[in-house]
C-alpha positions in Angstrom: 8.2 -16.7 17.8 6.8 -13.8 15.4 6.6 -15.2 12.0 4.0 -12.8 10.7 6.5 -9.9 11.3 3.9 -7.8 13.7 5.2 -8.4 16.9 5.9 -4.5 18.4 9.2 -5.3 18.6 9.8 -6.2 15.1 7.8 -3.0 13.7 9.9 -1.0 15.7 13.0 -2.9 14.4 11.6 -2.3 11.0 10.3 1.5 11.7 14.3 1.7 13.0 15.5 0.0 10.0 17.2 -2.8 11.8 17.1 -6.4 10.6 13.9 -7.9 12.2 11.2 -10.5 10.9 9.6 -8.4 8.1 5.9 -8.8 7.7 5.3 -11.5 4.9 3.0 -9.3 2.6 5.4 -6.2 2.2 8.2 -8.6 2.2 7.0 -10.6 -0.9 6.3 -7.2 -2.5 9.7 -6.4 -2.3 11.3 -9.7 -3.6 9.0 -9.3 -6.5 10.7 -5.7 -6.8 13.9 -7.6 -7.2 13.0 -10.0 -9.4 11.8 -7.5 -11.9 15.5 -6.2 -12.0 14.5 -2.9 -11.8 17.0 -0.8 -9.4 14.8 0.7 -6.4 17.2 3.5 -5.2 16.0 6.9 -6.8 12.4 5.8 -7.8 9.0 7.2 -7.1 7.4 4.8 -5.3 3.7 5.5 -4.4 1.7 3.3 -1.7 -2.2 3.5 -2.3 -3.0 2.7 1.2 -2.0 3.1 4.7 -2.7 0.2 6.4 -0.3 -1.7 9.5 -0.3 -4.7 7.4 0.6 -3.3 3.9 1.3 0.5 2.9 3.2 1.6 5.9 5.6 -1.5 6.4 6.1 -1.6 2.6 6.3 2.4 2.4 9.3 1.7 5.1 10.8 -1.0 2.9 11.2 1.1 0.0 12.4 4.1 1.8 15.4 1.8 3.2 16.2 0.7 -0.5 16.7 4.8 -1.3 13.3 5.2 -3.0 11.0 8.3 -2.5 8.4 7.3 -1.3 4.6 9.0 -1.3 1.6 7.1 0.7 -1.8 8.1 -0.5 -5.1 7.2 1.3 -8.9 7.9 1.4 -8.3 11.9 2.2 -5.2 12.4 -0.7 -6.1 14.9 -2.9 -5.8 14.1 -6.1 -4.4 11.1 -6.1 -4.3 9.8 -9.8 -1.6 13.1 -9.9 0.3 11.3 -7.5 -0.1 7.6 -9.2 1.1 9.5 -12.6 4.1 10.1 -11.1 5.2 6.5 -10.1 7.7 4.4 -11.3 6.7 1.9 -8.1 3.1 1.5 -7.8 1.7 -0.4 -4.9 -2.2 -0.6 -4.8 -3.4 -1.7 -1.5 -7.3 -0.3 -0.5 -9.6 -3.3 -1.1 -11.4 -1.3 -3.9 -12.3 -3.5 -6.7 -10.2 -1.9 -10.2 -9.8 1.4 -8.4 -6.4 1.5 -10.2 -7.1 2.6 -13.7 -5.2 3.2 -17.0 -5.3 6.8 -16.9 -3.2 6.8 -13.6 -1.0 4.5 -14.2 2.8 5.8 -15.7 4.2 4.3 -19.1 6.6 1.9 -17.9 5.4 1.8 -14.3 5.6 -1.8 -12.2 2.3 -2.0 -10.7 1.9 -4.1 -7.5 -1.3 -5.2 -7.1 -2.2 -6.4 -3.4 -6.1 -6.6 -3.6 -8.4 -9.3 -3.6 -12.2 -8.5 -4.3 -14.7 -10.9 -4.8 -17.6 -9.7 -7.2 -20.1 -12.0 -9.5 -17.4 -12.4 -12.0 -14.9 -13.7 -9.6 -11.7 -12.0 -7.5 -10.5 -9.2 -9.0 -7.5 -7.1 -7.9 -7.2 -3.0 -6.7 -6.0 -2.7 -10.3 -7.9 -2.8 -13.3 -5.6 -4.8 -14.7 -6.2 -5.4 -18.6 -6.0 -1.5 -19.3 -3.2 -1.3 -16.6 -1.2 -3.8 -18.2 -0.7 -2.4 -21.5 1.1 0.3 -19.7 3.3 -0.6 -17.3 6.3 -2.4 -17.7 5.3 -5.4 -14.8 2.1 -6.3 -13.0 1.0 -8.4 -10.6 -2.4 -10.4 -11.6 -4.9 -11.2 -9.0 -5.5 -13.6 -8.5 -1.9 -15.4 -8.3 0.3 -12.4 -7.8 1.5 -11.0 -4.1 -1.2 -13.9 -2.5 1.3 -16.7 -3.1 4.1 -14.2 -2.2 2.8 -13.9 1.2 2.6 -17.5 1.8 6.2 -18.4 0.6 7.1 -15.6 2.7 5.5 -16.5 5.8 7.2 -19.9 5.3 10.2 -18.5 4.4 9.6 -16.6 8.0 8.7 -19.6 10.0 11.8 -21.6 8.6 14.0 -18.9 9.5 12.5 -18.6 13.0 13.2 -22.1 13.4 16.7 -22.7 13.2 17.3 -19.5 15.2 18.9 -20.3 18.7 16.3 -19.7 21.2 16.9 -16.1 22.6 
C-alpha cells in the first residue's frame, strides 16, 4: 500500500483531482492552512519550488481549494515580485533564509518547508525573525511542516490499514 502518496496512480488521482492518498508533506501543509482559519478560495498562493515531492503536489492542492496559484523556481524572473503578491506563501528550495522580509506581503501565512543545516544549527527557506513580523502565520523550522509530515504519514498508514484490501 502507498502511504507516502507517490505511487503513479495516486499522483494521477491527485493531478485529476480525485480522492487518492495525498503525499504527507503537501498534505500537512494544507491542514496547517486550515487550522490557520484562513479561507483558501480566491487567494494568491505562490509555491517557491517545483519539486514532485512538494511544490507541484501542494501547487495542485491549492488549486483544488479555488486558490490561484503561481509556482516559481530557479529560472522565475523576478521572483520577490511574485512573493509580494502572496497571500499563501509556500517556500520549498533548500536555500538557507532565501525567503526575506522584503518579499514577504503584510499579512501573508508563510509556509516554511526547508530544513538547512549550517554552524548555527537548522534553519528554514525563510528568514524567519524579519519574516515573522510580517506575516500573519509562520511555520518555524525547526518544528513546523517536519512534524506535519510525520503525523501525516501516520495518518496515511492508519488510513491504508483499515481499507478492505482491493
Amino acid at each position: 500500500k502507498d502511504v507516502d502518496g507517490f505511487h503513479p496512480v495516486n499522483v494521477g488521482r491527485l493531478m485529476a483531482g480525485l480522492p487518492c492518498c495525498e503525499p504527507c508533506t503537501p498534505k500537512g501543509i494544507m491542514r496547517l492552512l486550515e487550522e490557520t482559519g484562513l479561507p483558501i478560495e480566491g487567494k494568491e498562493a505562490v509555491i517557491i519550488g517545483r519539486s514532485n515531492i512538494v511544490g507541484k503536489p501542494v501547487a495542485l492542492m491549492l488549486l483544488s481549494k479555488s486558490a490561484t496559484v503561481t509556482i516559481c523556481h530557479s529560472k522565475t524572473r523576478d521572483l520577490a515580485t511574485h512573493a509580494r503578491r502572496a497571500d499563501i506563501l509556500v517556500a520549498a528550495i533548500g536555500k538557507p533564509r532565501f525567503v526575506t522580509a522584503d518579499m514577504v506581503k503584510e499579512g501573508a501565512v508563510v509556509i516554511d518547508v526547508g530544513i538547512n543545516r549550517l554552524d548555527e544549527g537548522l534553519v528554514g527557506d525563510v528568514d524567519y525573525g524579519p519574516v515573522s513580523e510580517k506575516a500573519s502565520w509562520i511555520t518555524p523550522v525547526p518544528g513546523g511542516v517536519g512534524p506535519m509530515t510525520i503525523a501525516m504519514l501516520l495518518e496515511n498508514t492508519l488510513h491504508q490499514a483499515r481499507k478492505p484490501e482491493a
